[in-house]
C-alpha positions as CSV (number, residue, x, y, z in Angstrom):
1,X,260.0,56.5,202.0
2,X,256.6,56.4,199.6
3,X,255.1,59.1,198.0
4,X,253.1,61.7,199.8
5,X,250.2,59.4,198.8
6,X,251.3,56.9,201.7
7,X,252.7,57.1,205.3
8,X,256.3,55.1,205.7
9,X,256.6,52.1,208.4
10,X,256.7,52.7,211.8
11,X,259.1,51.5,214.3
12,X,256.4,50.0,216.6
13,X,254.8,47.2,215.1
14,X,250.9,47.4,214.0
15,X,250.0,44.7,216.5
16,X,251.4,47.0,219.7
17,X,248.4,48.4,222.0
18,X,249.3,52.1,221.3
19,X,248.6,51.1,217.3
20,X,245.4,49.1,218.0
21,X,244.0,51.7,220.3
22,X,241.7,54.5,218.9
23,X,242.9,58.0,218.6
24,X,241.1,60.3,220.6
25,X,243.5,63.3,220.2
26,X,246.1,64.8,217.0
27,X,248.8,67.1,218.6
28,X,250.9,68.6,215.9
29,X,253.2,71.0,215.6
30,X,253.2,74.3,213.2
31,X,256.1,75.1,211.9
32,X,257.9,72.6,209.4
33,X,254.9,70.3,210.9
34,X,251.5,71.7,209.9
35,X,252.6,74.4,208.0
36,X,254.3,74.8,204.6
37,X,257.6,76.5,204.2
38,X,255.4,79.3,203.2
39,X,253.6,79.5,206.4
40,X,250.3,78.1,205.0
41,X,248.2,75.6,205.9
42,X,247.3,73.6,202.7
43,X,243.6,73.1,201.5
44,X,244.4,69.4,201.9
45,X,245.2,69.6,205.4
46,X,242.5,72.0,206.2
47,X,240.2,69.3,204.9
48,X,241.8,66.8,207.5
49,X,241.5,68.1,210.4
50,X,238.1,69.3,210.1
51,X,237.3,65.4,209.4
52,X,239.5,64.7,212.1
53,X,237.2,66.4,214.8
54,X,234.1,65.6,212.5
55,X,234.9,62.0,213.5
56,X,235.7,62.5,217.6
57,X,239.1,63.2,217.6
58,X,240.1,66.2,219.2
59,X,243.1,68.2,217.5
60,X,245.6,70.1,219.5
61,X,248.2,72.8,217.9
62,X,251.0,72.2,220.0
63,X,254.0,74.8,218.9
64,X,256.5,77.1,220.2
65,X,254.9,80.0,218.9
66,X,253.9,82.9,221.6
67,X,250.0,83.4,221.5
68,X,250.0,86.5,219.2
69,X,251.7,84.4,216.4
70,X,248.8,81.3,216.4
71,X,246.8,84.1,213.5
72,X,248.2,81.7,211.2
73,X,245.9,78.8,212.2
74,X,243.2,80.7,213.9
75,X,240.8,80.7,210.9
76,X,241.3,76.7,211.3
77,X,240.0,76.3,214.9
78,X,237.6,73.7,215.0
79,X,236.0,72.2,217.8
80,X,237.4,73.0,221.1
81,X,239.8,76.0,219.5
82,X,242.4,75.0,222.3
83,X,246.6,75.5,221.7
84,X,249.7,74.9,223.3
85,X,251.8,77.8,223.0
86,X,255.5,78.5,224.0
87,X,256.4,75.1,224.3
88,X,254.2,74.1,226.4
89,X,254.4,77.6,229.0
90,X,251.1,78.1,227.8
91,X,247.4,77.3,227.0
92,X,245.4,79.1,225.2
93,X,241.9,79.5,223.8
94,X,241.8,80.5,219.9
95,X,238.1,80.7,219.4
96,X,238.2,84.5,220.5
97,X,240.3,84.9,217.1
98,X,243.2,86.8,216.2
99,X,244.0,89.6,218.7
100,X,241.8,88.1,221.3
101,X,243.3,85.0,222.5
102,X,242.1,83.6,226.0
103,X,245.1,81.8,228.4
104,X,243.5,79.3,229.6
105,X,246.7,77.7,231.8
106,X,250.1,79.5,232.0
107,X,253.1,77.8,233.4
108,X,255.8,80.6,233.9
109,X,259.3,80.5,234.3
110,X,260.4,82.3,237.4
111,X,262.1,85.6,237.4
112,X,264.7,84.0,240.0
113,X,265.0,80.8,237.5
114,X,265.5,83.3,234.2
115,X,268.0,85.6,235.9
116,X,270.0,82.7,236.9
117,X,269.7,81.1,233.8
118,X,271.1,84.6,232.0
119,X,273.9,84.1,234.4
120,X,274.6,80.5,233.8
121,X,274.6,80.7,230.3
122,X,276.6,84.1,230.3
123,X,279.2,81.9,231.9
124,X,278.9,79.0,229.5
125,X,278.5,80.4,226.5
126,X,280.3,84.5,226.3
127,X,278.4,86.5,223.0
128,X,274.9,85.1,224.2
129,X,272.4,87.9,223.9
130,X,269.0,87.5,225.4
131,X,265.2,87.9,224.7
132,X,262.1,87.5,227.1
133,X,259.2,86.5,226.3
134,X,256.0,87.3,228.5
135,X,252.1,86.8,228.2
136,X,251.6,90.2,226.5
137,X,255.0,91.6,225.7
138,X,258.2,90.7,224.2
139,X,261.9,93.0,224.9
140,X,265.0,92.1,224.2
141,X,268.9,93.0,225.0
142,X,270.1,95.8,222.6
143,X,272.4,93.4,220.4
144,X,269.4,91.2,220.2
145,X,269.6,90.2,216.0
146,X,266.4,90.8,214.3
147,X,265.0,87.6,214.6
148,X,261.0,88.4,214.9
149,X,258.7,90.2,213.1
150,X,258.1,92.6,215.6
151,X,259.2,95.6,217.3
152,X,260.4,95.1,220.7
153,X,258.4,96.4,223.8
154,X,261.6,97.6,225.6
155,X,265.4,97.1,224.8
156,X,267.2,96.4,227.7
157,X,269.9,94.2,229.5
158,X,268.2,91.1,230.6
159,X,269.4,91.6,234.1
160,X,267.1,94.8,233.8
161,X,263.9,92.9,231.5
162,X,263.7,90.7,234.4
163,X,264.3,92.3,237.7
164,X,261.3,92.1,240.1
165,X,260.5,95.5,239.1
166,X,261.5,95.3,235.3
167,X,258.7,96.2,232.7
168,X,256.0,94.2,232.6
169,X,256.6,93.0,236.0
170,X,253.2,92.2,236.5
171,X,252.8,89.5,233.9
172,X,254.8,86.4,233.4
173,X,257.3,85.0,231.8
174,X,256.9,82.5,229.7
175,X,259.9,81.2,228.1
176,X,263.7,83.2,227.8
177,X,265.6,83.5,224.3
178,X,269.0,82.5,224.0
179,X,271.0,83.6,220.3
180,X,274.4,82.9,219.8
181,X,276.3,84.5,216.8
182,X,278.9,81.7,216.2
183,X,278.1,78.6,217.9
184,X,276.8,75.2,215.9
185,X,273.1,75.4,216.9
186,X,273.2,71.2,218.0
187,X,276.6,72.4,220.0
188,X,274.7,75.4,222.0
189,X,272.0,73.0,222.9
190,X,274.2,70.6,224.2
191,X,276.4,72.7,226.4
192,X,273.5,74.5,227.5
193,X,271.2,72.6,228.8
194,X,273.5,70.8,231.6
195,X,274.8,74.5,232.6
196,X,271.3,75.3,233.8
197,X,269.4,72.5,234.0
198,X,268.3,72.9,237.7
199,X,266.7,76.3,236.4
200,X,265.2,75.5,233.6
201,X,264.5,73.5,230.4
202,X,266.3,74.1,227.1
203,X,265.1,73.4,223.8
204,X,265.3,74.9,219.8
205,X,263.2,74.9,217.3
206,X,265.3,77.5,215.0
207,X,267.7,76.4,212.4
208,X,270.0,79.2,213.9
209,X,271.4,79.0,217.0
210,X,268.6,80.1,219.1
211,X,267.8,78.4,222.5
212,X,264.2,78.4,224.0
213,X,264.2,78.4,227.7
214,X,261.2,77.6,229.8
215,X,260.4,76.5,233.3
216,X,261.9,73.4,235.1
217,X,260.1,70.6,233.9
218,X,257.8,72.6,231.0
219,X,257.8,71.2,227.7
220,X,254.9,70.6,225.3
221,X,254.6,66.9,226.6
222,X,254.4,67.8,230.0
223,X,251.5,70.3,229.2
224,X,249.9,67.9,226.5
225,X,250.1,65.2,229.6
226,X,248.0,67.4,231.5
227,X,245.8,68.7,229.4
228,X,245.2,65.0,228.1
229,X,244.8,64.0,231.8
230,X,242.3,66.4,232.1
231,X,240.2,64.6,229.4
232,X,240.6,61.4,230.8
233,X,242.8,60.9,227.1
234,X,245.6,58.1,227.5
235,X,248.9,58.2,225.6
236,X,247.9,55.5,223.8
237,X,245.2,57.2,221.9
238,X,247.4,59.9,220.9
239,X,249.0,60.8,217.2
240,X,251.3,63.4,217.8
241,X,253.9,65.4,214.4
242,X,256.9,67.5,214.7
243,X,260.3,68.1,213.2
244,X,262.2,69.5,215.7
245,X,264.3,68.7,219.0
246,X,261.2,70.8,220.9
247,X,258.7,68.2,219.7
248,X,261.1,65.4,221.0
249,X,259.6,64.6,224.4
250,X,256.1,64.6,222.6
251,X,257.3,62.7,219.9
252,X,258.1,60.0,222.9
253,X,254.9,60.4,224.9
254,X,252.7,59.8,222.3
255,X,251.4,56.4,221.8
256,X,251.5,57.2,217.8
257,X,254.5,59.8,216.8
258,X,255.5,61.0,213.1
259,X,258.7,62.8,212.7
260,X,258.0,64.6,209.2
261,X,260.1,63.6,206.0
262,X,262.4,67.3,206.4
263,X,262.7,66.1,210.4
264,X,265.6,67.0,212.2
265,X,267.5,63.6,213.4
266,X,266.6,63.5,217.0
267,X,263.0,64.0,216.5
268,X,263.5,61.2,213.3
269,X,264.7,59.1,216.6
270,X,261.8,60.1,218.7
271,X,259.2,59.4,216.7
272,X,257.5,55.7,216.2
273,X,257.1,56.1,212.9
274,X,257.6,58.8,209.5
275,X,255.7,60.6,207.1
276,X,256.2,63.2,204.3
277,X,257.9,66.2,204.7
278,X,255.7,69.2,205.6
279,X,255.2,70.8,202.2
280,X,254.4,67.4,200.5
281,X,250.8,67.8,203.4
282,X,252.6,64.9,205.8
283,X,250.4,65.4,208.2
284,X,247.4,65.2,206.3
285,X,248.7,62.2,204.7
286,X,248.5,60.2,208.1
287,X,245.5,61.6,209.2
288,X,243.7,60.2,206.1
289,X,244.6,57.1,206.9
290,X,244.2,57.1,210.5
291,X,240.2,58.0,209.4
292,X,240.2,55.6,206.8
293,X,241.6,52.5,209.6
294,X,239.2,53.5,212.3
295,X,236.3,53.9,210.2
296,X,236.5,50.4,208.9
């Protein structure tokens, strides 16, 4: 791999359709993506994605993040100001700024669908210990480990957090967390998702053994494919970065994919092609010289 002055190879070849075509739309992930280990988003990249929409291209933030953790990038909204949050459970309108966010689209998982989930993975996996995340509100089980920088709504059993009269009944769930104490993280993904696959899709994004759980069929492709079909944008004409097995199926979708130089393996194997790692400005790297190729 180059210096952060250059973007490595890709897989597909430059004469492929997906490499000759335009870009229209940048969907990048936040964290380990966009961001520096230090949660910032360099002057450098800052720089590129204004010039990014300056020149057309529409730029999506596409993360697992709920909606009242996108303050990070909110200052940066350019443009249309849209993200996808939650893996894809969500979209949501940043211009309103931080505290003030508008969803735009929500694509819940169903009370029925979580609780059998809890079960499932109960089953498969004794020691799990649960989270829910909703629109507005996040609760967790009592033995819950301090993973967030927040403070709870409620602490409760999950069976209770998601009973049809649970708290915060009246919003929706967006996506279920899953933390093991012990297990490998790769190994908890793997046994999990097959043990409740008809109720919902599993994911990670943590270095620790902590599943994301959404609704069947929601992942951030599946909402970037319909928010793209929306704008009459084609795979083809769009980049997409990540690091991590969430960003996989986006990673794929894309017509242009860059698994970042500190990229976890499957998303390395996603990806048609690699740049530098996050805190070396990888993604600004590429979009440089995306601008620099279509403006010739």
């Amino acid at each position: 791999m180059r210096e952060n002055d250059r973007v490595t190879s890709a897989t597909r070849q430059p004469g492929t359709p997906a490499a000759a075509t335009p870009a229209r739309l940048i969907a990048t992930d936040l964290d380990g993506t966009l961001l520096r280990d230090d949660k910032s988003v360099s002057p450098r990249t800052v720089a590129a994605l204004a010039a990014a929409e300056e020149a057309g291209i529409e730029v999506f933030f596409v993360t697992g993040r709920p909606a009242r953790w996108m303050d990070v990038v909110s200052e940066h909204v350019h443009g249309h100001g849209l993200a996808i949050c939650g893996n894809g459970a969500a979209v949501v309108d940043l211009h309103g700024g931080p505290g003030a966010h508008r969803f735009v689209k929500v694509r819940e998982l169903s009370r029925e669908n979580a609780l059998k989930a809890v079960k499932l993975l109960r089953d498969a996996a004794p020691g799990t210990v649960f989270a829910v995340e909703q629109t507005y509100g996040f609760h967790q089980e009592p033995d819950y480990p301090k993973l967030h920088m927040e403070i709870p709504d409620n602490l409760l059993p999950a069976e209770e957090l998601l009973a049809p009269d649970g708290p915060d009944a009246d919003q929706p769930v967006l996506k279920i967390l899953a933390y093991h104490p012990s297990l490998d993280p790769d190994a908890f993904l793997t046994l999990a998702r097959p043990a409740v696959a008809e109720h919902a899709n599993v994911t990670r994004s943590s270095p620790s053994a902590l599943l994301e759980l959404s609704g069947p069929g929601v992942s951030k492709a599946s909402t970037l494919a319909l928010c793209c079909a929306e704008r009459g944008i084609s795979p083809e004409e769009v980049v997409a970065f990540g690091d991590m097995p969430n960003d996989v199926e986006m990673l794929t979708w894309a017509g242009r994919s860059y698994a970042m130089g500190n990229a976890h393996p499957d998303a390395v194997a996603a990806a048609s092609g690699r740049t530098v790692a996050n805190n070396d400005d990888g993604v600004a790297v590429v979009i440089e010289h995306l601008l620099a190729r279509q403006a010739r």
